[in-house]
VOLOTI-872675 format. One record per residue: y, x, z of N, C-alpha, C in turn. Coordinates in nm, 3 decimals, m for minus. Last residue first. Layout:
! VOLOTI-872675
{n.v=Y, n.u=X, n.w=Z, ca.v=Y, ca.u=X, ca.w=Z, c.v=Y, c.u=X, c.w=Z}
...
***
This chain:
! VOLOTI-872675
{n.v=m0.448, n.u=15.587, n.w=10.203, ca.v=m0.398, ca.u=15.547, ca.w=10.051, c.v=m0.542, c.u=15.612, c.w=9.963}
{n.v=m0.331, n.u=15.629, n.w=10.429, ca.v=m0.478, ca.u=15.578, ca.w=10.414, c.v=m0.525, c.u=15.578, c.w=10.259}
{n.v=m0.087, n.u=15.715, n.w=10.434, ca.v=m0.210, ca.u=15.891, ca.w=10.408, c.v=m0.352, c.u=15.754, c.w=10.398}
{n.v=m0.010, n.u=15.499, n.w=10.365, ca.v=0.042, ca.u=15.576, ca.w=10.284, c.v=m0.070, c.u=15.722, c.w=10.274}
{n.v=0.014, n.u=15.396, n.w=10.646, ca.v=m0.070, ca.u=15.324, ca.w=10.466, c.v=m0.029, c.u=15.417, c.w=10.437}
{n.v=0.135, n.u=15.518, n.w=10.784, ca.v=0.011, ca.u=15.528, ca.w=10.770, c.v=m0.068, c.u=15.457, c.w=10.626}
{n.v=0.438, n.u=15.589, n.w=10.621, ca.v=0.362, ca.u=15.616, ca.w=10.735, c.v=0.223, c.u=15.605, c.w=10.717}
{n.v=0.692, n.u=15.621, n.w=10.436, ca.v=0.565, ca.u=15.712, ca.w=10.441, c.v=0.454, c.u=15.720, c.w=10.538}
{n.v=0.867, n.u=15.467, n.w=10.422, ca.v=0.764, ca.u=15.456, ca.w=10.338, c.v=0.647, c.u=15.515, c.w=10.380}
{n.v=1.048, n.u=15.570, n.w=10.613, ca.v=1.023, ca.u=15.490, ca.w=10.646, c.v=0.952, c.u=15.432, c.w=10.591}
{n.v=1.065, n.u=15.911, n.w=10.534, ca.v=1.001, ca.u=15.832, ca.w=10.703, c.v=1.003, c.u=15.683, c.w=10.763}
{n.v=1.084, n.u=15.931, n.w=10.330, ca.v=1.000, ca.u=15.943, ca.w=10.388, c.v=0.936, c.u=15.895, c.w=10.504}
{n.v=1.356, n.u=15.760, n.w=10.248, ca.v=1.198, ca.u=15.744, ca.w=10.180, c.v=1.141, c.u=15.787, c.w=10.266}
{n.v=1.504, n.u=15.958, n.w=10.439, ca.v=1.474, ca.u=15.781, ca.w=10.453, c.v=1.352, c.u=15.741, c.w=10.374}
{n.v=1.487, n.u=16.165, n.w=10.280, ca.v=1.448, ca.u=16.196, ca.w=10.420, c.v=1.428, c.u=16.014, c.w=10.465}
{n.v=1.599, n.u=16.101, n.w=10.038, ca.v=1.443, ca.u=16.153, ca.w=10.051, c.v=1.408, c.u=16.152, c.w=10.180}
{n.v=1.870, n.u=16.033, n.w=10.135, ca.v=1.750, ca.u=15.908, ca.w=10.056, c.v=1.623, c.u=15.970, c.w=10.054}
{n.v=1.940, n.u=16.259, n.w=10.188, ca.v=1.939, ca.u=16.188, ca.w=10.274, c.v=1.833, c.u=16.113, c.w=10.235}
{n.v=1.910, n.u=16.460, n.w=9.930, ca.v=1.854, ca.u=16.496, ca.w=10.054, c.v=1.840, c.u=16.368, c.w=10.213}
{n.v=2.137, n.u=16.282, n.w=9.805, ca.v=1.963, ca.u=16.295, ca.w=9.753, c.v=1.932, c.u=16.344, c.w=9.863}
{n.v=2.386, n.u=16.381, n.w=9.939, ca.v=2.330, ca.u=16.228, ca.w=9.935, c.v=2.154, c.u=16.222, c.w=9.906}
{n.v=2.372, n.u=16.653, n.w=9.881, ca.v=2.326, ca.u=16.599, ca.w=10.034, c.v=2.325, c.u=16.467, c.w=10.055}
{n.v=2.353, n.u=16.641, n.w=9.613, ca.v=2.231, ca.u=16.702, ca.w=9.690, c.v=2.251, c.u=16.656, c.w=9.853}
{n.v=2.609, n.u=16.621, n.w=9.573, ca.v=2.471, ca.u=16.522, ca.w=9.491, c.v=2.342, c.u=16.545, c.w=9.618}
{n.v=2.772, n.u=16.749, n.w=9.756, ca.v=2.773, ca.u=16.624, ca.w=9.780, c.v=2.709, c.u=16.555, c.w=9.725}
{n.v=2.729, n.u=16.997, n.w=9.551, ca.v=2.691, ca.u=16.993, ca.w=9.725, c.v=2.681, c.u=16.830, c.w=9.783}
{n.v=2.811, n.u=16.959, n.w=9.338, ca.v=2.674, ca.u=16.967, ca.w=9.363, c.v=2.648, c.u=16.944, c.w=9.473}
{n.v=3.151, n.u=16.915, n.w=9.399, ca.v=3.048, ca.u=16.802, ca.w=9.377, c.v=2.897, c.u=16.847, c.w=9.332}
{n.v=3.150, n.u=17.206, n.w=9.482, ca.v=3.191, ca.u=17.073, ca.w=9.607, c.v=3.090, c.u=16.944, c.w=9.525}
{n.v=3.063, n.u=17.455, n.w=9.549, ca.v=3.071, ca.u=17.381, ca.w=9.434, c.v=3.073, c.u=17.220, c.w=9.485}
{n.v=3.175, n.u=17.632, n.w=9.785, ca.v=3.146, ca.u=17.685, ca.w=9.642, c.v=3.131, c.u=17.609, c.w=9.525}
{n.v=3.208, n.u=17.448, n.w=9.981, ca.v=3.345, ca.u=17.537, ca.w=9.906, c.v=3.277, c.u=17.562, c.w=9.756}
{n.v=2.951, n.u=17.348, n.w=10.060, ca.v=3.016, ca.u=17.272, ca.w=10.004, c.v=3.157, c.u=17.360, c.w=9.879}
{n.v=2.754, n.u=17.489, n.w=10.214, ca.v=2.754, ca.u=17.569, ca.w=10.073, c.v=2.884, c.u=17.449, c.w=10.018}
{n.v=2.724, n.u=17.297, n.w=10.445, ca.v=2.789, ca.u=17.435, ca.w=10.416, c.v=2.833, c.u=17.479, c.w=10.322}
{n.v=2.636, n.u=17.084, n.w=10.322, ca.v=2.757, ca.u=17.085, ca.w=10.350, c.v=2.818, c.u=17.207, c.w=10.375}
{n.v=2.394, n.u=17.232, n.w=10.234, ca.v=2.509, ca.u=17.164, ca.w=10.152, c.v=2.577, c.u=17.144, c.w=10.170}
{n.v=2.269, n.u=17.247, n.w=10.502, ca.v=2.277, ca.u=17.331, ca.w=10.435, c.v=2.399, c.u=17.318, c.w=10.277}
{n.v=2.211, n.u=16.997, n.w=10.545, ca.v=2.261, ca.u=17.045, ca.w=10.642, c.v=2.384, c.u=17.189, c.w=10.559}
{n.v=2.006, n.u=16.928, n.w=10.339, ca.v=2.095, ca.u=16.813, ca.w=10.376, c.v=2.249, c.u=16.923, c.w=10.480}
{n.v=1.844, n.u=17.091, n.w=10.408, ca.v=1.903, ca.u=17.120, ca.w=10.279, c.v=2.062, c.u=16.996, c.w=10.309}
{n.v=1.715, n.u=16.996, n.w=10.630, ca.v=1.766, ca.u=17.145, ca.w=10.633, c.v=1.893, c.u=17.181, c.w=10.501}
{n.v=1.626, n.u=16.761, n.w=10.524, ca.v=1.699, ca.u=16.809, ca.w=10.621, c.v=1.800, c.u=16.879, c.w=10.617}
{n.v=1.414, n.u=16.852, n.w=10.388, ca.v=1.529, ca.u=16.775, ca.w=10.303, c.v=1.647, c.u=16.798, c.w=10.426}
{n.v=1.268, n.u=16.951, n.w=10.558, ca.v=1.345, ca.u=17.082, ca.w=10.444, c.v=1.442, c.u=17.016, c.w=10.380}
{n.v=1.186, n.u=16.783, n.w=10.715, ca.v=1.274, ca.u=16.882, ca.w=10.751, c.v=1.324, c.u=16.997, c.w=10.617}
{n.v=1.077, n.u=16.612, n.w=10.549, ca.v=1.195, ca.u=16.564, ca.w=10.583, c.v=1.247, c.u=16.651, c.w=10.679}
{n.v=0.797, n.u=16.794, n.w=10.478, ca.v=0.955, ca.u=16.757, ca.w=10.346, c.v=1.060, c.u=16.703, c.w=10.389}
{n.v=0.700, n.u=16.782, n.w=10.708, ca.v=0.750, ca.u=16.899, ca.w=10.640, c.v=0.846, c.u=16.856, c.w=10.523}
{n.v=0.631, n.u=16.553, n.w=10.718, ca.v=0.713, ca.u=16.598, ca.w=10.814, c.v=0.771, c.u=16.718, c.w=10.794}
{n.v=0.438, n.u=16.537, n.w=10.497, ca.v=0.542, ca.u=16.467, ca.w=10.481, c.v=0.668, c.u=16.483, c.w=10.575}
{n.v=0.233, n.u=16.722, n.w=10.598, ca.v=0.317, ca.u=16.752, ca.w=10.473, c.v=0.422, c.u=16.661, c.w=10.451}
{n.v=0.119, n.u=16.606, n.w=10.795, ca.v=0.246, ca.u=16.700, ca.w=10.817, c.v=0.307, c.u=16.794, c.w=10.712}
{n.v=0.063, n.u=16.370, n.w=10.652, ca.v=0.154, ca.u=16.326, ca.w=10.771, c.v=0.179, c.u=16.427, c.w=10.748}
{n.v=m0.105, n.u=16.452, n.w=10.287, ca.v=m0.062, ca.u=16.468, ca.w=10.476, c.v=0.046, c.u=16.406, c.w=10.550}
{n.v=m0.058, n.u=16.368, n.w=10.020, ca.v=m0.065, ca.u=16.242, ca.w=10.173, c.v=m0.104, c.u=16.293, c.w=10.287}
{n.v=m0.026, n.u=16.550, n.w=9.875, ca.v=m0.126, ca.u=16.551, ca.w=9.951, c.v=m0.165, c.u=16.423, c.w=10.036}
{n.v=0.219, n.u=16.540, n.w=9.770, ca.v=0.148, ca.u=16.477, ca.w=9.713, c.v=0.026, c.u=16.461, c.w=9.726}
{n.v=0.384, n.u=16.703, n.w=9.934, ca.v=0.385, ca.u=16.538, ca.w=10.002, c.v=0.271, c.u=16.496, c.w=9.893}
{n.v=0.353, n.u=16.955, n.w=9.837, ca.v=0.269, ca.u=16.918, ca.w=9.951, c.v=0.235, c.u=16.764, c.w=9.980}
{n.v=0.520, n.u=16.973, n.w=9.635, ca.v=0.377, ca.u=16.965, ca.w=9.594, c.v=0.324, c.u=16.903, c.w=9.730}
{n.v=0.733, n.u=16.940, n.w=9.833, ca.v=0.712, ca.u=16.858, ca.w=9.710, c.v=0.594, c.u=16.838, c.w=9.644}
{n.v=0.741, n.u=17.179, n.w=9.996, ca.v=0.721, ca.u=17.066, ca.w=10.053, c.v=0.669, c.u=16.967, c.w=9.893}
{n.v=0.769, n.u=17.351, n.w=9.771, ca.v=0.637, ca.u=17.344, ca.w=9.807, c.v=0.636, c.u=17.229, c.w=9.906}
{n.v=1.040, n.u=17.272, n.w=9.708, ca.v=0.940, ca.u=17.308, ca.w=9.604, c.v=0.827, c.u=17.311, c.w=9.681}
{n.v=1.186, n.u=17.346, n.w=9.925, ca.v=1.142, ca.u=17.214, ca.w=9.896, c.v=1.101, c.u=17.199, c.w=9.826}
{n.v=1.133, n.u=17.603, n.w=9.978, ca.v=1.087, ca.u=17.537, ca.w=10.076, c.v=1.047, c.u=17.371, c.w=10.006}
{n.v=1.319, n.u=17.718, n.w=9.745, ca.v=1.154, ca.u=17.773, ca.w=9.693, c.v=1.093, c.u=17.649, c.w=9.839}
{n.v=1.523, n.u=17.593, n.w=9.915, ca.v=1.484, ca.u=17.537, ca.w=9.758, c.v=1.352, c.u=17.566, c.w=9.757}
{n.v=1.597, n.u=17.773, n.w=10.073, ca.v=1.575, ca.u=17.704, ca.w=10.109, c.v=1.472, c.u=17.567, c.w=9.992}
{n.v=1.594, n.u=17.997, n.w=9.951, ca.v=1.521, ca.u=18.020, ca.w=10.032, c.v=1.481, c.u=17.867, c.w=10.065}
{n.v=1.896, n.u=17.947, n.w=9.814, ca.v=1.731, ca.u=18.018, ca.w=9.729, c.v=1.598, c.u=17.975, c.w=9.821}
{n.v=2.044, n.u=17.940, n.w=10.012, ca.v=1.976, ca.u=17.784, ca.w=9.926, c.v=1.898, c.u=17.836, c.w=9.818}
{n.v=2.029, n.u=18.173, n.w=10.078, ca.v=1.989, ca.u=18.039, ca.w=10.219, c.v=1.948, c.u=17.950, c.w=10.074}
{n.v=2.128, n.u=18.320, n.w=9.885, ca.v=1.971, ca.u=18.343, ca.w=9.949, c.v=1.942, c.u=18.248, c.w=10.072}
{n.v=2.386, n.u=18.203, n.w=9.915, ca.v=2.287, ca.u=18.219, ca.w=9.775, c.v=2.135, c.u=18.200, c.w=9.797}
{n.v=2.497, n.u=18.305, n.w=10.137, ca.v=2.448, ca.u=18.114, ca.w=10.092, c.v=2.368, c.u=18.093, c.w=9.985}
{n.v=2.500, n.u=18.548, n.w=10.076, ca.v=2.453, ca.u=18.482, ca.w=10.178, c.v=2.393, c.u=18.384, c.w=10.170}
{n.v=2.713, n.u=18.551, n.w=9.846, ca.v=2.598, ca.u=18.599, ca.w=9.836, c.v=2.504, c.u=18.581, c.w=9.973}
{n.v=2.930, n.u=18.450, n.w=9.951, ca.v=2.886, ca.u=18.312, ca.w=9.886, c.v=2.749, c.u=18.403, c.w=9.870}
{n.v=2.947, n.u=18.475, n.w=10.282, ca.v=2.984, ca.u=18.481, ca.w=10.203, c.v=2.915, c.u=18.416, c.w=10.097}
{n.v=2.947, n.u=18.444, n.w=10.676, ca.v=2.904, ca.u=18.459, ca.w=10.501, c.v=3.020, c.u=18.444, c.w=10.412}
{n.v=3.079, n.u=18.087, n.w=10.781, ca.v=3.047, ca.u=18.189, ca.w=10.804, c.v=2.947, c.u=18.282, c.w=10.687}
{n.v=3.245, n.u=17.921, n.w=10.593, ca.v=3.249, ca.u=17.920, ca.w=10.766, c.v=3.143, c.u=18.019, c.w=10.811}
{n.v=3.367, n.u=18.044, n.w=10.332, ca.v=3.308, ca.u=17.965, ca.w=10.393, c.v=3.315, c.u=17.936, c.w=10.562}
{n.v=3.595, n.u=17.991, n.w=10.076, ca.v=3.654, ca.u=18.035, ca.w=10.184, c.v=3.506, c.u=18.000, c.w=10.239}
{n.v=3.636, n.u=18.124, n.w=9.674, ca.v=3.565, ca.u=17.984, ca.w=9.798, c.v=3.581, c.u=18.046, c.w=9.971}
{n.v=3.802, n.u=18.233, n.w=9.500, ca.v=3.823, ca.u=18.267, ca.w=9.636, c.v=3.814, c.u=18.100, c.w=9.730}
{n.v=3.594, n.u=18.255, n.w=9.274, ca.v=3.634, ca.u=18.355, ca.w=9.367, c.v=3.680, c.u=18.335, c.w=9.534}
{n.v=3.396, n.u=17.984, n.w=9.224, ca.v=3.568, ca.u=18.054, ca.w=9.206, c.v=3.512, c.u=18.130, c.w=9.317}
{n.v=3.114, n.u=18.062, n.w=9.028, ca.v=3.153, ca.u=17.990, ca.w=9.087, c.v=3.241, c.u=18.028, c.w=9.139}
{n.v=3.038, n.u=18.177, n.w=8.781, ca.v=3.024, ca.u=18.022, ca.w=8.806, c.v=3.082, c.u=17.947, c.w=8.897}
{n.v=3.024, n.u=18.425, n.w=8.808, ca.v=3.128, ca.u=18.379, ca.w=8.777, c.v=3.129, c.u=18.228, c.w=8.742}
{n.v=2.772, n.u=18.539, n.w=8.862, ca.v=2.783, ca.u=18.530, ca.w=8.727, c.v=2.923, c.u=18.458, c.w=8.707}
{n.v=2.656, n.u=18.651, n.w=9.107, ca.v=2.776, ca.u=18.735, ca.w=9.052, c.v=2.839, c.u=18.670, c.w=8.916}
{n.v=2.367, n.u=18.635, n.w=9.155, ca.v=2.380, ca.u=18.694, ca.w=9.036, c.v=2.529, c.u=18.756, c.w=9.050}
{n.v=2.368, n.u=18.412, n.w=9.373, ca.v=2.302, ca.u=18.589, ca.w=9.390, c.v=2.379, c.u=18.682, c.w=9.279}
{n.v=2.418, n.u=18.254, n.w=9.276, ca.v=2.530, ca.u=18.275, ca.w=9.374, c.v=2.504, c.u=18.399, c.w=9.366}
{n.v=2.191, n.u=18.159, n.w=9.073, ca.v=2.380, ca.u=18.200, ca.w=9.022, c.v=2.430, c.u=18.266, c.w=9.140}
{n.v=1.983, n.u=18.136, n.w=9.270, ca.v=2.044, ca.u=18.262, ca.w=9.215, c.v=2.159, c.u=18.285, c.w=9.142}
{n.v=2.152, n.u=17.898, n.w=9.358, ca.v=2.084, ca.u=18.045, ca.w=9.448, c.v=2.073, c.u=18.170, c.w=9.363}
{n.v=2.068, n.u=17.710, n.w=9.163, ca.v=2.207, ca.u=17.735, ca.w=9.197, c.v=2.207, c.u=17.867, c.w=9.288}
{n.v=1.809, n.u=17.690, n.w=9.129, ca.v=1.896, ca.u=17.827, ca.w=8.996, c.v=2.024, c.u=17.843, c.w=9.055}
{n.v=1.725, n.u=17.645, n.w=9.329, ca.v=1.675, ca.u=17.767, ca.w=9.336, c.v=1.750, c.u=17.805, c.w=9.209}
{n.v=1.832, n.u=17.372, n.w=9.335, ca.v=1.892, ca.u=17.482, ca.w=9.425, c.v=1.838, c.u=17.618, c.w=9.411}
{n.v=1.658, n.u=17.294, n.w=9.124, ca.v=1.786, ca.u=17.295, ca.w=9.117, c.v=1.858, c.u=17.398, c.w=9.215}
{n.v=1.420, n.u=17.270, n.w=9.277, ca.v=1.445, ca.u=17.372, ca.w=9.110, c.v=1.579, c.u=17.344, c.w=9.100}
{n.v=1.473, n.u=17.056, n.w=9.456, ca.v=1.424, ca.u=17.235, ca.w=9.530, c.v=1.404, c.u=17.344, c.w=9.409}
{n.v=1.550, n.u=16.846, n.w=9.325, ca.v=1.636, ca.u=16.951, ca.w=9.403, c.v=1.580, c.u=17.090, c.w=9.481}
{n.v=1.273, n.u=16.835, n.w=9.204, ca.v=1.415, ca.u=16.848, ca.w=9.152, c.v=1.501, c.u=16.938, c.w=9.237}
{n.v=1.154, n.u=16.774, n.w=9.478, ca.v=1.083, ca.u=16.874, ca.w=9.365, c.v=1.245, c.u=16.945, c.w=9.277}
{n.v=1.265, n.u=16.545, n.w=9.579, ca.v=1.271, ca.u=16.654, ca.w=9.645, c.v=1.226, c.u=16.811, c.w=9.558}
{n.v=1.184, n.u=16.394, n.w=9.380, ca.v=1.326, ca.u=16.390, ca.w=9.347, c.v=1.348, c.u=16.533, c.w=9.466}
{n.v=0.877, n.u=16.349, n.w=9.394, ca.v=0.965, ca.u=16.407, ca.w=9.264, c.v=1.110, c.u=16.442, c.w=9.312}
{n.v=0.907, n.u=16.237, n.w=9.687, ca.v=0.779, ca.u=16.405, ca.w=9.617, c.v=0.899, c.u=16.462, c.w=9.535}
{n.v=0.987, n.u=16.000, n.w=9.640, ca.v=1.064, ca.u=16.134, ca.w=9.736, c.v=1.019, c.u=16.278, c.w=9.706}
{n.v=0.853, n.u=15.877, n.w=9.469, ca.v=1.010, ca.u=15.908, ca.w=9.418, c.v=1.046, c.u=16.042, c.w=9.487}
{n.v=0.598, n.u=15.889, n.w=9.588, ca.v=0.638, ca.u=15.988, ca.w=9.453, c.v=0.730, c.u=16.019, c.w=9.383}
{n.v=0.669, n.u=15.709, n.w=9.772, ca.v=0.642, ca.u=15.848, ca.w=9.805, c.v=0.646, c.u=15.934, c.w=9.679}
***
């Protein structure tokens, strides 16, 4: 559980600088990314939004709540989901993060059960 805590922590400070690069305009990322719906300033504030989520899921799992831990495998989720979208804009971040987003969502829910809040 403190791999999934930490490594969900990571990617929820990682997607929050990749979010605001998108926000910013800063030319990080090519011009003419195509998405499926939006634009890349859109996706910016989804994986801003979504990041500041797995930043506090992250502190949360270190609670040993059950619904702090149900909460981190929907934001890993979400992010999991969310990457493949955002894929055009930076193809191999998108594919770190939605492999890591999987392995956190498996840590969780198959480490994380009752031993774990008995702890």
């Amino acid at each position: 559980m403190l791999f999934a805590g930490t490594v969900l922590g990571l990617i929820g400070v990682a997607n929050c600088i990749v979010g605001a690069k998108a926000l910013s305009d800063s030319g990080f990322f090519p011009a003419n990314a195509v998405f499926v719906t939006g634009n890349l300033r859109t996706w910016g504030w989804i994986v801003l939004i979504v990041g500041i989520a797995q930043i506090v899921a992250s502190f949360a799992i270190f609670s040993k709540s059950a619904l702090a831990r149900w909460f981190g495998v929907a934001t890993a989720g979400v992010n999991a989901i969310t990457q493949l979208l955002f894929f055009p804009a930076h193809p191999f971040w998108a594919l770190c993060a939605f492999a890591a987003s999987l392995i956190v969502v498996r840590v969780l829910v198959v480490y994380g059960g009752r031993g774990w809040a008995a702890r």
